[in-house]
N, C-alpha and C positions, 0 to 999 in steps of 0.2 A: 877643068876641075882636077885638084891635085889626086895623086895615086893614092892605095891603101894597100896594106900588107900585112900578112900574118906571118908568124913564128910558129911552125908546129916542133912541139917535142919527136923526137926521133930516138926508142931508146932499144939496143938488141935488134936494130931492123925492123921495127914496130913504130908507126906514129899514132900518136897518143890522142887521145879527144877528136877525131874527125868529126864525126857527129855534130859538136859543139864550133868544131873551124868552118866549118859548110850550112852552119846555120847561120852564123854571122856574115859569115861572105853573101851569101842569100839577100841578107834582108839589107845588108850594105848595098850590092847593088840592085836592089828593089825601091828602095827611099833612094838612092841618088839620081841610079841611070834608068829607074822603071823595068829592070831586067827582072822576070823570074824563074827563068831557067836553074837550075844548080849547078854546081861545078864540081862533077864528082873527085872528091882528092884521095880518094881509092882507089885510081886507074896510077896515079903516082909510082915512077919506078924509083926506088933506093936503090941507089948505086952499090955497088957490091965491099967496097971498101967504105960505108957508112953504115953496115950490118952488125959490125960490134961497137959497142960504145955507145955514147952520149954525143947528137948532132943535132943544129936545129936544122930543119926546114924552114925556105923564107920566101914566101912568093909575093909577086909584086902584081899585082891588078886595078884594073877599070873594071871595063865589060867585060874583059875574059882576063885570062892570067896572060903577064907579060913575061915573065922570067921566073925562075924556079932555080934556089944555089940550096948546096948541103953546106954546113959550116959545122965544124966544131966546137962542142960548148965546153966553157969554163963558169963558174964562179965570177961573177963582177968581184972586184976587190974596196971593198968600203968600209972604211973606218970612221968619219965624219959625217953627219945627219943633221940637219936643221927644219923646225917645222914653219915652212912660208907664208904666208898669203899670196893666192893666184885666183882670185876674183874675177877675173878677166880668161880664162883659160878654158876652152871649147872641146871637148874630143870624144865628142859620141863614136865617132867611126876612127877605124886604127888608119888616119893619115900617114901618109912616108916623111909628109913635110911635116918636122916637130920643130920649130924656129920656136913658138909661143916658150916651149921647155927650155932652148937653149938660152935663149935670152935671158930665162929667170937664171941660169945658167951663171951668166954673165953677171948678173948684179949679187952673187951669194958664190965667186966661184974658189972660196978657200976652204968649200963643203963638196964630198964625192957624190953625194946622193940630199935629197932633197923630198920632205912630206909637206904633201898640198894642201891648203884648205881656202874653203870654197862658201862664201857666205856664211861663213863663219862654221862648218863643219869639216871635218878630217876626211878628203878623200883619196886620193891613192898617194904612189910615190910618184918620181918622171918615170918611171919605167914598170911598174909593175902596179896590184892591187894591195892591199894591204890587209893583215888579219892580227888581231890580239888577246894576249892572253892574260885574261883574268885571275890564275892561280885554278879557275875550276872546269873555263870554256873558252874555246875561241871566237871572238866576234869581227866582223867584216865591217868598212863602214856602209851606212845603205844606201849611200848617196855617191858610187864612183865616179870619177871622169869616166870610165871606160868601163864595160861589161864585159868581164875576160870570160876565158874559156874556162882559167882553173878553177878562177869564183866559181861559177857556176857549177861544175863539178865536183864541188866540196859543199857548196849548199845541198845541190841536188845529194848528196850522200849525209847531210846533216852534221857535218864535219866542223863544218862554221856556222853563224848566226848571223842574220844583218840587226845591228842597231847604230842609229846616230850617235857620234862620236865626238866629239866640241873638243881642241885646245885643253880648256880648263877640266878636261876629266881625265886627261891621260894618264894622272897620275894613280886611277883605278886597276891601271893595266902593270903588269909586269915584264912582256916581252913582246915586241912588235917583230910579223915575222912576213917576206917579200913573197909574194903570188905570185905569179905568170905563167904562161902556154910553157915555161923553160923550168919553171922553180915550184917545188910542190909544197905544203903546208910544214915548216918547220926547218925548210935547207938551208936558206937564208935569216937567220934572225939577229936581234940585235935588245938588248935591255932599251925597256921604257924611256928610263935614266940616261941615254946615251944620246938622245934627240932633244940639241941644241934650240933654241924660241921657243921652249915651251912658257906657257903662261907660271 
């Protein structure tokens, strides 16, 4: 069964959301491997030259953790967005093997980044969750490929809202802005108007 991995933010020598990375690692391998011990990521040592700045943490696990790198975060660089269809596309648990993404990859690949949808509603991007803005609120879609860490951390703070999201309504929204364990609500965005297939 293939590997799974998380990305913890790493910011000042502080990793961000453990809580939220230990419960999903948890229940990841409780539904695969029947495991339910936890995997405390509080015993974790930051190396001493990952103390200042912005790094992620990226571990790679089964049953237990296989590997652990500090890396360096930047900014993805995206100027190109198209909204796809990926009907076909599976990722309740963070696989290491993303081929399903790359492939869509391949058949759209004169686009940097790419919005999924999924029986017909808007759910993440290939790499992140996704949140938008109304002009008064931010909304999540409620139906992710994936149940991130950030999401959850911004709902749990009432930051975002979940509602279904369709194609045909994005023109409701004003700015769509990228999620993840790396990317906090508003670092990454980009105009509505900017995301290519829309209806």
């Amino acid at each position: 069964m293939c590997r799974l991995f998380e990305s913890i933010r790493v910011e000042h020598g502080e990793m961000q959301h453990l809580q939220l990375h230990e419960w999903r690692m948890l229940n990841s391998r409780k539904e695969l491997w029947g495991i339910t011990s936890p995997i405390p990521l509080g015993d974790i040592v930051i190396p001493n030259e990952c103390r200042m700045g912005k790094f992620k943490c990226r571990l790679v696990y089964k049953e237990k953790i296989e590997s652990i790198e500090f890396l360096p975060y930047g900014l993805r660089k995206i100027k190109t967005l198209k909204v796809v269809t990926a009907d076909h596309i599976e990722y309740a648990y963070k696989f290491l093997d993303r081929t399903p993404f790359m492939d869509l990859f391949l058949q759209h690949n004169e686009y940097d980044e790419l919005v999924l949808v999924k029986n017909g509603l808007i759910t993440d991007s290939s790499f992140s969750n996704l949140a938008f803005f109304d002009g008064s609120h931010w909304f999540t879609p409620a139906t992710p490929l994936l149940m991130g860490t950030r999401r959850e951390a911004l709902l749990n703070q009432e930051m975002i809202l979940e509602t279904d999201i369709r194609p045909e309504n994005l023109g409701d929204y004003q700015i769509v802005s990228f999620i993840n364990a790396m990317l906090g609500l508003g670092e990454l965005t980009f105009p509505v108007s900017a995301l290519d297939g829309r209806p």
